[in-house]
C-alpha positions in Angstrom: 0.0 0.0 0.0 1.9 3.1 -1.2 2.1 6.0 1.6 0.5 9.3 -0.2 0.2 12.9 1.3 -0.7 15.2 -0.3 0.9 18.9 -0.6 -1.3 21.3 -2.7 -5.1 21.4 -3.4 -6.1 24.0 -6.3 -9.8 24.5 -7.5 -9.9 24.8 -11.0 -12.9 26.7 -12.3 -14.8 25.4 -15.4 -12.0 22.9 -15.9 -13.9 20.5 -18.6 -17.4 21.9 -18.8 -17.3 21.8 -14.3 -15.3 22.5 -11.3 -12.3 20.4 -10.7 -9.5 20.0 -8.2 -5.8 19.7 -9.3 -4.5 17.9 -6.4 0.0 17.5 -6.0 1.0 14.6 -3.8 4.0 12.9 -2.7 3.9 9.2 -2.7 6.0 6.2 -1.9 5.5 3.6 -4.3 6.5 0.3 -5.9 6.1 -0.9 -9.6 2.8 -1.8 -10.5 1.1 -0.5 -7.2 -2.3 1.3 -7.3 -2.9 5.4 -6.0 -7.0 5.2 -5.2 -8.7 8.5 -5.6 -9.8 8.6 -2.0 -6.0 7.9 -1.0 -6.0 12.1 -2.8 -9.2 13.2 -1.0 -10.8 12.9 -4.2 -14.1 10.7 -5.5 -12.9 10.4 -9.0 -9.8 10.9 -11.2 -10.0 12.0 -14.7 -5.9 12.8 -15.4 -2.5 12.3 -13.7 0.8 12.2 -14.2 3.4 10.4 -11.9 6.9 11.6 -11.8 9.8 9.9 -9.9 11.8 12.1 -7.3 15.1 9.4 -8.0 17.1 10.4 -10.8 17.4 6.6 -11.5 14.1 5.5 -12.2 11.9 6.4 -14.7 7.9 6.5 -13.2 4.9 6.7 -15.4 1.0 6.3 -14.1 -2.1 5.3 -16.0 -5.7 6.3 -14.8 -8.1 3.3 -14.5 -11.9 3.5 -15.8 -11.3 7.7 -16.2 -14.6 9.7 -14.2 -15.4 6.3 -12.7 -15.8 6.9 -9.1 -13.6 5.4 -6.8 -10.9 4.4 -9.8 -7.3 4.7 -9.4 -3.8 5.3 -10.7 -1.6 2.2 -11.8 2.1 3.0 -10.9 5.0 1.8 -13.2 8.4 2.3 -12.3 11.6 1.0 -13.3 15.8 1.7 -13.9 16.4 4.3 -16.5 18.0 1.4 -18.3 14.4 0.3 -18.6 15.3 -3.1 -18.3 14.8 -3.9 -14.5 11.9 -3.3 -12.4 12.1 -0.7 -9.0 12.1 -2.9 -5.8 9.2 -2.5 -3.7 8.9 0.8 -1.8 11.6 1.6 -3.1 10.8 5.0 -5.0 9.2 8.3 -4.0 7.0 10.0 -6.5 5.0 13.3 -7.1 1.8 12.7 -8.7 -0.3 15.3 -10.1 -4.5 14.4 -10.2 -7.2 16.2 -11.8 -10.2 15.0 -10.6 -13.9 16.2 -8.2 
């Protein structure tokens, strides 16, 4: 379970037709570990982006079911090498949500 806090809440007016959040979070994470919305105070996600804070690993994330509520963000993280999968825990990462 990855540990997420989160740093900065904006409210982002008329943001896709409605009022949307643009939540920044810090997050320890493993490859192919899962971000929930609720673990960002939010009900549903309809963007990220995941960036590794490690100079060695590159960190992507993928929103599941977009505007669903209760989806979540799939975590990928590996060497910059690309060939060897991050260890468990063993990365911390900003992620960036727009959600409600």
């Amino acid at each position: 379970m990855p540990v997420v806090t989160v740093k900065h809440t904006f409210i982002l007016t008329r943001t896709r037709g409605r009022n949307m959040l643009f939540v920044w979070a810090d997050a320890e994470v493993a490859d192919g570990e899962t971000i929930h919305a609720r673990d960002l105070g939010l009900k549903t996600i309809y963007d990220a982006e995941v960036i590794s804070n490690n100079a060695n690993i590159n960190a992507s994330g993928t929103v599941m079911y977009p505007g669903s509520y209760g989806n979540y963000i799939v975590v990928y993280g590996s060497d910059v090498s690309g060939s060897v999968v991050a260890a468990a825990g063993s990365f911390w990462a900003i992620v960036k949500a727009l959600g409600i």
